[in-house]
N, C-alpha and C positions, 0 to 999 in steps of 0.2 A: 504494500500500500504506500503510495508516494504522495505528498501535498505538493500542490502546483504551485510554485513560486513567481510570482508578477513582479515585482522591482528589489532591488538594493538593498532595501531598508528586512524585507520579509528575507530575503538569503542570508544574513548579517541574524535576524533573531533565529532561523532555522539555524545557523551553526551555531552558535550558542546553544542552542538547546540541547542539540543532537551531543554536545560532550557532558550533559547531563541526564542523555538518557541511556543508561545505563546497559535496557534489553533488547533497544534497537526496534523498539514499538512505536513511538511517537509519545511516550507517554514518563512522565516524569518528576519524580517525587517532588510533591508542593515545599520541602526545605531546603529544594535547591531554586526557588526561584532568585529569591535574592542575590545570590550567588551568579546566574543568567543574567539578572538588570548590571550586574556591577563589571561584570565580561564586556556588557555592551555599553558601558564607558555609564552607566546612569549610578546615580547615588541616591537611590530611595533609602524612606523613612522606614521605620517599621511597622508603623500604621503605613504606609503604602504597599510596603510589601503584603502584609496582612490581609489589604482590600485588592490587591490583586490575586492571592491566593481564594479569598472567597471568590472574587467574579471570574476564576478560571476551574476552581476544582471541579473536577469531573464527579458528576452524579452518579456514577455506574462502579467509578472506581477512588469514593474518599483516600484521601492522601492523596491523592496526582493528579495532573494538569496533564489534558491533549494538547497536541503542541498546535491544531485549527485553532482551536478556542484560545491559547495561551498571544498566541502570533495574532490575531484579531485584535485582543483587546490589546496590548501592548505597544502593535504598529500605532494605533490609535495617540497613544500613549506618548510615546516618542514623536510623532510627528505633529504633536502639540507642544512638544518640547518641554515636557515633565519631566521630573527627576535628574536634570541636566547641572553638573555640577556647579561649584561657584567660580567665578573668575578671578584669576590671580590679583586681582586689584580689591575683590571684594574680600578674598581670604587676607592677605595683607591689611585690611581693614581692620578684620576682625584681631587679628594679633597686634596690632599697635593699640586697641582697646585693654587687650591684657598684660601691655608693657607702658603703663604711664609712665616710668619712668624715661623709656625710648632706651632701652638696653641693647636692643635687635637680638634679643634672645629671649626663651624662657628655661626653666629650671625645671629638668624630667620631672622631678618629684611633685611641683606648681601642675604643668601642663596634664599627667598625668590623672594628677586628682581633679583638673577640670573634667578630663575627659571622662575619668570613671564616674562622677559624681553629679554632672552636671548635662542637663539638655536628655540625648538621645544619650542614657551612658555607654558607651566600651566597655567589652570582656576584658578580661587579662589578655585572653588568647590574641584580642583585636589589638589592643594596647603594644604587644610582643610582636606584632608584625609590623607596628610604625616604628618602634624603635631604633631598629636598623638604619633606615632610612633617617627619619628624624635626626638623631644624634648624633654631634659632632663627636667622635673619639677619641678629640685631645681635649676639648674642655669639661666634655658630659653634658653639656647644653643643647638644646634647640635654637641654632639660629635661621630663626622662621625664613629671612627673605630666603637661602639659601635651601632651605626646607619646600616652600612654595613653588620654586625653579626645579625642584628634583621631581616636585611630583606633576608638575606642568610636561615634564619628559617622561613620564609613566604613565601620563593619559593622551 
């Protein structure tokens, strides 16, 4: 069984998909969606992820998403330009709000407890994968502009 692919945007969510589905059905555990929007460069919330798992789970088979229905609402989705990340000018924004000082840095252990504590929080496990990136490994600090510049080249 093959879904017919019409433009770009539906090829782009069909490969994504297709490396989270696992048995080569079409069909794909609803805890990998998020995982799928953040493949395809989107940064949803977890209330979005959440309501996109509700308006895709399949009726026939809870826990999983067809990838018709999944790719439907999604393209939709995308091509409104939801979940699109923020611009380095915006994220920059937001880190000179948590450096009144204007240090051009923050303090793992500061950023850290924002992230876990604050807003949408971060796992550990989420936290352990910025770190690398994040962290200068001679001072221990985050210096954001160079932080913002690393990950403008990972997206």
């Amino acid at each position: 069984f093959t879904v017919a692919l019409t433009n770009e945007l539906e090829v782009r969510i069909s490969e994504a998909f297709c490396i989270f589905d696992h048995h080569g059905d079409k069909y794909m555990d609803t805890r990998n969606i998020g995982n799928v929007l953040r493949f395809l460069g989107c940064v949803p919330t977890n209330k979005e992820v959440n309501a996109i798992i509700a308006a895709t789970e399949s009726a026939e088979n809870p826990g999983e998403t067809h990838l018709p229905k999944f790719m439907a609402h999604v393209s939709q989705l995308l091509m409104n330009r939801k979940m699109e990340p923020a611009s380095p000018q915006k994220l920059l924004e937001a880190f000179e709000v948590l450096d009144p000082e204007n240090k051009r840095y923050l303090t793992k252990e500061y950023f850290g407890k924002l992230m876990s504590e604050e807003g949408e929080a971060f796992s550990d496990e989420e936290l352990s994968a910025i770190w690398p990136v994040a962290i200068d490994p001679i001072t221990g600090n985050i210096p954001y502009i160079f932080y913002i510049n690393k990950l403008m080249v990972c997206t």
